[in-house]
LUMFIMAR-752350 format. One line per field, with one value per residue (C-alpha): residue number from 1; residue in one letter; y, z, x. Coordinates in Angstrom, 2 decimals. Example, Ala and Ser with C-alpha at 12.3 -4.5 7.8 and 13.67 -1.06 7.14 Angstrom:
resi	(1 / 2)
resn	(a / s)
v	(-4.50 / -1.06)
w	(7.80 / 7.14)
u	(12.30 / 13.67)
//
This chain:
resi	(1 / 2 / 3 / 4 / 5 / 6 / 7 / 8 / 9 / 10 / 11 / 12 / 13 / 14 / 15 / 16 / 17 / 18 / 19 / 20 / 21 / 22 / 23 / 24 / 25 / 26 / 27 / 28 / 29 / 30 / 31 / 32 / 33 / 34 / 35 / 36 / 37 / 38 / 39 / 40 / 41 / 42 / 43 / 44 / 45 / 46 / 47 / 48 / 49 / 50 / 51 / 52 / 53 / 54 / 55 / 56 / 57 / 58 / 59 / 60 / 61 / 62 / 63 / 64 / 65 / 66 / 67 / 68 / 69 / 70 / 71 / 72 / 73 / 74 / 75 / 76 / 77 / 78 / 79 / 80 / 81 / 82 / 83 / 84 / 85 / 86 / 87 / 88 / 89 / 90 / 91 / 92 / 93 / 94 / 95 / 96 / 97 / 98 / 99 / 100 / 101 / 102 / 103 / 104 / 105 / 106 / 107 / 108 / 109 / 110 / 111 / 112 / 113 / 114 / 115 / 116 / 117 / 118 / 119 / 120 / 121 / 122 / 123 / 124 / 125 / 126 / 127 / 128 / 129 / 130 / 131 / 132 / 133 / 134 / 135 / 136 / 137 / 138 / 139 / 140 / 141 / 142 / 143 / 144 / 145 / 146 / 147 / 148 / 149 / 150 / 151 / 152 / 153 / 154 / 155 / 156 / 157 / 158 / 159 / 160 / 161 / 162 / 163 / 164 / 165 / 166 / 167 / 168 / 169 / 170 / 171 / 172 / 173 / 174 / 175 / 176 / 177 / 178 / 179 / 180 / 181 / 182 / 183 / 184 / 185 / 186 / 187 / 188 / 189 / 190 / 191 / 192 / 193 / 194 / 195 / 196 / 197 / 198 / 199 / 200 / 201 / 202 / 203 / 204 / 205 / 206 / 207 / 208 / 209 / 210 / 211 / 212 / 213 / 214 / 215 / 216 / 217 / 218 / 219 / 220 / 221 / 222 / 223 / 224 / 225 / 226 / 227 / 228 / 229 / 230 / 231 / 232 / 233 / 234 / 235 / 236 / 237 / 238 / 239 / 240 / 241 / 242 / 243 / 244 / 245 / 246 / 247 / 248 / 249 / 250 / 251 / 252 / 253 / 254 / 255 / 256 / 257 / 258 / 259 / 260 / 261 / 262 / 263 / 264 / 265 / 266 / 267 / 268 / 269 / 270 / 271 / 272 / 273 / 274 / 275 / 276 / 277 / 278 / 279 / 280 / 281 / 282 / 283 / 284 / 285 / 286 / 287 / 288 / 289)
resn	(x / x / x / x / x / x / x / x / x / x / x / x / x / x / x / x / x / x / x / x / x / x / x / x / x / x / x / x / x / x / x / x / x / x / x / x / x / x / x / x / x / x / x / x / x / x / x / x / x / x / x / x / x / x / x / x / x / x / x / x / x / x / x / x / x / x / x / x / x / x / x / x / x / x / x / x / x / x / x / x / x / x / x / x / x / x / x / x / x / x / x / x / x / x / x / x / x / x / x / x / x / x / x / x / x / x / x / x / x / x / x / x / x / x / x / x / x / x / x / x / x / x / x / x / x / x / x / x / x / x / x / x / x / x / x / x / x / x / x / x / x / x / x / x / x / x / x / x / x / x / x / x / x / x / x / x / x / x / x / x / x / x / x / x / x / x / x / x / x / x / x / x / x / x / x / x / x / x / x / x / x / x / x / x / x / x / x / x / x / x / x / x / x / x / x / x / x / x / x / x / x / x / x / x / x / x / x / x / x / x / x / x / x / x / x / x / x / x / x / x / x / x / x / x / x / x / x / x / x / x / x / x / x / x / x / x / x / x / x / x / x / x / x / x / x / x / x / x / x / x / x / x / x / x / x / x / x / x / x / x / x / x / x / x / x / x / x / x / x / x / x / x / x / x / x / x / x / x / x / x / x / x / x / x / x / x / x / x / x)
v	(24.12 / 24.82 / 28.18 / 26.68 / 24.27 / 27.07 / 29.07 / 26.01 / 25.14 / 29.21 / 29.17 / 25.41 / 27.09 / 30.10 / 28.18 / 25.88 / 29.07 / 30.65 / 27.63 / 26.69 / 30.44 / 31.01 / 27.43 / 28.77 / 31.93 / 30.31 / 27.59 / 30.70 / 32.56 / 29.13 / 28.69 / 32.60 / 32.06 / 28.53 / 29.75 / 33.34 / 35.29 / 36.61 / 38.76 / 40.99 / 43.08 / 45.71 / 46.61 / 49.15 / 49.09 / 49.94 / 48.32 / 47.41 / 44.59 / 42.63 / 41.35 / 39.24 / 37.43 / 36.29 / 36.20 / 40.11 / 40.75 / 39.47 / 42.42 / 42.51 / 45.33 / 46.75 / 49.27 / 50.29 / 48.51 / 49.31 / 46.77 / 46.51 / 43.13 / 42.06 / 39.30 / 36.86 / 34.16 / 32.76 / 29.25 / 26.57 / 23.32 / 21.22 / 19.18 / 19.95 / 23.39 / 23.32 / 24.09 / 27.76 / 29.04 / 32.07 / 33.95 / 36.11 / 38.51 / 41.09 / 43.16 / 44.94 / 47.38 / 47.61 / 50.14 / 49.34 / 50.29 / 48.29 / 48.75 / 51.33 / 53.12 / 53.67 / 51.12 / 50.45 / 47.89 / 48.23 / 44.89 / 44.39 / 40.75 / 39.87 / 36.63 / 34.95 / 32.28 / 30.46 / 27.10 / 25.97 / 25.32 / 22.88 / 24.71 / 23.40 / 25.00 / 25.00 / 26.72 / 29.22 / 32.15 / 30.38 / 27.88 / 26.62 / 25.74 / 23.84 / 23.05 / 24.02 / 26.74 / 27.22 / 30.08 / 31.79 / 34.41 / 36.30 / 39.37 / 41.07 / 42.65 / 45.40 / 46.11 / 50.23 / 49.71 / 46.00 / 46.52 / 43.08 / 41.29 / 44.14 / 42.32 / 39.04 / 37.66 / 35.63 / 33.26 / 30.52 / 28.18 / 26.23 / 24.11 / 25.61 / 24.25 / 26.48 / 27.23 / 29.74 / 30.47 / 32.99 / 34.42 / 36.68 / 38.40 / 41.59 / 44.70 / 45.98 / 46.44 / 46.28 / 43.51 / 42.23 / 39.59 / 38.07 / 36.29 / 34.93 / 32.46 / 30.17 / 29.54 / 27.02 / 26.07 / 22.07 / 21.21 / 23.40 / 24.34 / 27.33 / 29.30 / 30.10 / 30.46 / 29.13 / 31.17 / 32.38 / 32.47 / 35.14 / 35.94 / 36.71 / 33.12 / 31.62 / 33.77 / 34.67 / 31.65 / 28.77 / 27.65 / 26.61 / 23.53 / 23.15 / 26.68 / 24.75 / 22.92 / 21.59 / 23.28 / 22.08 / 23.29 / 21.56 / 23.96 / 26.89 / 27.39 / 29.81 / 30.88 / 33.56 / 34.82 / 37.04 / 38.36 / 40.88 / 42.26 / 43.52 / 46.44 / 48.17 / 52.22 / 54.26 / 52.11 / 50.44 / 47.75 / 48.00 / 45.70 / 46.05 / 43.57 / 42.60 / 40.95 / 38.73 / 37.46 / 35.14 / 33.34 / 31.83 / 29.76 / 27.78 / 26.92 / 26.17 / 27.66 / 31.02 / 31.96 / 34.67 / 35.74 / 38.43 / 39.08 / 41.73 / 43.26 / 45.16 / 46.80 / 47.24 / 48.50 / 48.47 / 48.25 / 44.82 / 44.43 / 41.70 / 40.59 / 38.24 / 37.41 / 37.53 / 35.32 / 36.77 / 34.12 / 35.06 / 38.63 / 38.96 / 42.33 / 41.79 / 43.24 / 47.00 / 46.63 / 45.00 / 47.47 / 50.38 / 52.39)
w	(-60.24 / -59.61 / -58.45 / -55.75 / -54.56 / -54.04 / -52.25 / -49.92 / -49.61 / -48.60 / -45.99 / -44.67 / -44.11 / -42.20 / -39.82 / -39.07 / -38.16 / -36.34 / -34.13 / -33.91 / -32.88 / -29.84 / -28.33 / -28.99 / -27.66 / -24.62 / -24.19 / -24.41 / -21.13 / -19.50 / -19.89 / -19.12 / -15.55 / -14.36 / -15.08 / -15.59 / -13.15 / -10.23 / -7.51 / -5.52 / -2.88 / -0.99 / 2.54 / 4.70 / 8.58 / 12.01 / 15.42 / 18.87 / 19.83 / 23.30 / 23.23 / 26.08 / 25.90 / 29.07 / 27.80 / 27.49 / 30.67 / 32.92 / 31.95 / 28.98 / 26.75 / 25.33 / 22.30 / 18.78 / 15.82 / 11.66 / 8.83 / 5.01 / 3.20 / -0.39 / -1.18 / -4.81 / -5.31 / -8.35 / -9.86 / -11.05 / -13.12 / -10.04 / -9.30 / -12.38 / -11.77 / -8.55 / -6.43 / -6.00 / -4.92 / -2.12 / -1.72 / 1.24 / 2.48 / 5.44 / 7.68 / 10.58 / 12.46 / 16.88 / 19.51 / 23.00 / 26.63 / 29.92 / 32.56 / 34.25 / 31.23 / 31.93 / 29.76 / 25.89 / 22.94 / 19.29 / 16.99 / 13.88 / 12.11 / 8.17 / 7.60 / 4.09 / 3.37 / 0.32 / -0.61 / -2.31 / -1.31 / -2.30 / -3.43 / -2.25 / -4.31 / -1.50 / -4.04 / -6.76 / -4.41 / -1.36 / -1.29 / 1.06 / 0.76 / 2.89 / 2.18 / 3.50 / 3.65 / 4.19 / 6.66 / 6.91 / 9.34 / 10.71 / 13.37 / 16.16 / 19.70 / 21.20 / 25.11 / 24.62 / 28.25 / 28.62 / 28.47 / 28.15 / 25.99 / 24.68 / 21.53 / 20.86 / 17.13 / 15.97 / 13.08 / 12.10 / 9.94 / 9.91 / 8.15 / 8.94 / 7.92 / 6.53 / 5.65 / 4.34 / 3.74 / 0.67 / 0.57 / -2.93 / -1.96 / -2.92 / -1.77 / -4.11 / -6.76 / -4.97 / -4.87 / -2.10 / -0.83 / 2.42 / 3.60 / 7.00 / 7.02 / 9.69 / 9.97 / 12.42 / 12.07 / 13.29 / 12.61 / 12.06 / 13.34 / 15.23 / 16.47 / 19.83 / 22.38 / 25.53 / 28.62 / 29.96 / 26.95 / 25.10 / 21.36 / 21.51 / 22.89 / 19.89 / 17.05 / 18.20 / 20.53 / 18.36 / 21.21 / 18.77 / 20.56 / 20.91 / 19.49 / 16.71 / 17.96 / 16.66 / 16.93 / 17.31 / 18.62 / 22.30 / 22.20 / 19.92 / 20.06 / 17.51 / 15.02 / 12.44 / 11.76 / 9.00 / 8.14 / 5.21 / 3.30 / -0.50 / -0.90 / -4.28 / -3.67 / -6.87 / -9.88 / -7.33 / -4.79 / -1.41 / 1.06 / 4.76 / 6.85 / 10.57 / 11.38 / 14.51 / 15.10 / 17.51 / 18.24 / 20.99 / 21.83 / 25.20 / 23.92 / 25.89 / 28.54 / 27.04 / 26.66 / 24.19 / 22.91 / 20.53 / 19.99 / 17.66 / 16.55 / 12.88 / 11.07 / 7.32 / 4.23 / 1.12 / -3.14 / -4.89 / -7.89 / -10.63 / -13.25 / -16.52 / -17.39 / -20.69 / -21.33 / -24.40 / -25.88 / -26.60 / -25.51 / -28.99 / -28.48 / -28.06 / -30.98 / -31.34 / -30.24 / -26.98 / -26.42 / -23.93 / -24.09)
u	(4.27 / 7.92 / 6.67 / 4.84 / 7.14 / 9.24 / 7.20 / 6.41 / 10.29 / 10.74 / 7.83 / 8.88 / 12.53 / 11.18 / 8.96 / 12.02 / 13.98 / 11.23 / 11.17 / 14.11 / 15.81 / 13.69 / 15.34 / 18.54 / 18.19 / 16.27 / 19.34 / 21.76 / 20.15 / 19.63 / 23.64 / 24.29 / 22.01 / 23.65 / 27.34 / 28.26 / 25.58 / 27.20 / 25.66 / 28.44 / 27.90 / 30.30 / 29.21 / 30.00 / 28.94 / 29.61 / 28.86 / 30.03 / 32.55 / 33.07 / 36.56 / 38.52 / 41.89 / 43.28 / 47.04 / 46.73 / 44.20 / 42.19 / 39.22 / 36.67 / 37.31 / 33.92 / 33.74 / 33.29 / 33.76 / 34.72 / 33.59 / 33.64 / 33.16 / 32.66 / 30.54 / 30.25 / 27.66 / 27.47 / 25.96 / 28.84 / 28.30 / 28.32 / 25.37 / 23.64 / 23.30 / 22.29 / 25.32 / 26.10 / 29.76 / 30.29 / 32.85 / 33.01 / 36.12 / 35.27 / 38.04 / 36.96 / 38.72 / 38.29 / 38.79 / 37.65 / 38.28 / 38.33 / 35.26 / 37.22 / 38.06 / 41.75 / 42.59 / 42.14 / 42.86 / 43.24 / 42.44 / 41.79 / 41.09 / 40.82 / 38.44 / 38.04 / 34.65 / 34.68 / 32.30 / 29.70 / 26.12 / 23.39 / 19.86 / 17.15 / 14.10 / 11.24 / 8.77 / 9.40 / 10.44 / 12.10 / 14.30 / 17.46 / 20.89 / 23.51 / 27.38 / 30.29 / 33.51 / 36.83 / 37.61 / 40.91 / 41.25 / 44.42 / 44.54 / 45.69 / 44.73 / 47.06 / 46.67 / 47.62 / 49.08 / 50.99 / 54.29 / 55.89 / 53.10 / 51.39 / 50.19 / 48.24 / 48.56 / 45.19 / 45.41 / 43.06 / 41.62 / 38.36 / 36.17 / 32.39 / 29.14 / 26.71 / 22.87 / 21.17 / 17.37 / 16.40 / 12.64 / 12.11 / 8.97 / 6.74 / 5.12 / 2.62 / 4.56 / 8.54 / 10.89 / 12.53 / 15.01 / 15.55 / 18.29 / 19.38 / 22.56 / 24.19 / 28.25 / 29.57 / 33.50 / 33.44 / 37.05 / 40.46 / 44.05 / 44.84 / 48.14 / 48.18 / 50.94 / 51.88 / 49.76 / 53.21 / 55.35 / 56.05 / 56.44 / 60.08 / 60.50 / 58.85 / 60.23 / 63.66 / 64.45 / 62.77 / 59.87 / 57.58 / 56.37 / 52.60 / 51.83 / 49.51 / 46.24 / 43.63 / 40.34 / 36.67 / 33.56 / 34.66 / 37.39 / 36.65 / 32.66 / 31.91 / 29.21 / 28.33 / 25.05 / 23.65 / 20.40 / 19.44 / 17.46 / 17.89 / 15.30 / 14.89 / 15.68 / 15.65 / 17.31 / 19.62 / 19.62 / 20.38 / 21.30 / 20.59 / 22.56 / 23.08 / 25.85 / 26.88 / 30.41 / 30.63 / 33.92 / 35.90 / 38.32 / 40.57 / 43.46 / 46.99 / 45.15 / 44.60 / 40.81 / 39.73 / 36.45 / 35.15 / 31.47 / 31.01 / 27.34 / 27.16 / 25.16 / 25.72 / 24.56 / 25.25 / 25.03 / 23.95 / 24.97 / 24.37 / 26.43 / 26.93 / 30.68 / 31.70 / 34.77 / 36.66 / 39.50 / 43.10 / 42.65 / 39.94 / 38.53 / 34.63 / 32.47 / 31.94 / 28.24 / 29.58 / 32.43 / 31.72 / 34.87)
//
């Protein structure tokens, strides 16, 4: 008799853990997904730019243009899960000539995104997302020929409302992703001199009135647009991407614009984070090197 209670305490026990570990383990990757997935991507492209700024010349300066970005998305433990964070840093690099082509400009511009975004599941492999980022971006155009304003410094900041759509989808047996996303800065601050003042009168002679205005689309109408797609290509993923910069501005007079056109490929990669306390070494089975 005590046998058999035994053997039904033993066999009690193991369907408890039998049950029980699969929740665990299922609770674990539910945890892993929501917080410490991350998808980056590094891009690489090339394109043309149209660039115009009336404090350096009266003439639209048309040529090529250098990229690289580095993208993070990752989900956070806002809105139950549902709120994802972006993080999105690009440089890009200009040379362009005049219409006559006896004149040319160098510029170059560094622009940080970072929000979050609501998802929207529409069905199980397409959903949207809206929310908002901060965008930080700080430059320069050089006129190869001015002589007494040769250079025009660009630095500004804006709050942009965003949406993206994301379509998972198959070929026979391939997996893709398609992405297109919307940026449009409604609100910020921007530096910006006087039309006939120069930079030595601001930096060496103190004329910093006015040089900071507020921006919004009635004054600096500008958008982003981006459309990829992820393609599977060996064991890797690559991402195809068109990019279009669009940004302007009128500001103390001065009127700039710079439409740029890019194309851009490059490596996805995705990741889990594994947060090790107090510098603890993770276990041997974990370790790679």
């Amino acid at each position: 008799m005590k046998r058999n209670n035994f053997l039904e305490r033993l066999i009690g026990e193991f369907l408890f853990l039998f049950l029980l570990i699969p929740q665990q383990i299922q609770a674990q990757t539910d945890t892993v997904k929501t917080n410490r997935y991350i998808m980056r991507t590094m891009m690489y492209g090339i394109g043309t730019s149209n660039i115009y700024d009336s404090y350096l010349s009266p003439q639209n300066y048309k040529g090529i243009d250098f990229r690289i970005s580095r993208e993070a998305m990752r989900f956070t433990k806002r809105g139950k899960g549902k709120v994802s964070s972006q993080n999105f840093l690009q440089a890009n690099f200009s040379y362009t000539h005049n219409r006559a082509n006896n004149n040319n400009t160098i510029s170059g511009l560094i622009n940080w995104n970072y929000g979050y975004h609501h998802q929207f599941p529409i069905s199980e492999n397409f959903k949207l997302l809206a929310g908002g980022l901060l965008d930080m971006n700080g430059g320069f155009v050089y006129n190869l020929q001015n002589t007494n304003n040769p250079a025009s410094a660009r630095a500004f900041i804006n709050m942009d409302v965003s949406g993206m759509a994301i379509w998972h989808f198959k070929i026979k047996q391939y997996s893709f992703v398609l992405r297109y996303q919307l940026n449009i800065p409604v609100i910020g601050i921007m530096f910006s001199p006087q039309y006939d003042e120069s930079y030595y009168e601001i930096f060496t002679l103190g004329n910093t009135s006015n040089i900071i205005k507020l921006t919004s689309p009635y004054n600096q109408p500008s958008l982003r647009q981006m459309l990829s797609l992820d393609a599977p290509i060996g064991h890797s993923r690559i991402r195809f991407s068109y990019l279009a910069d669009m940004e302007q501005s009128r500001i103390n007079n001065i009127k700039t614009h710079t439409y740029s056109h890019v194309f851009m490929v490059g490596i996805v990669r995705s990741l889990y984070l594994i947060h090790s306390k107090r510098g603890k070494p993770l276990p041997p089975s974990l370790r790679v090197y």
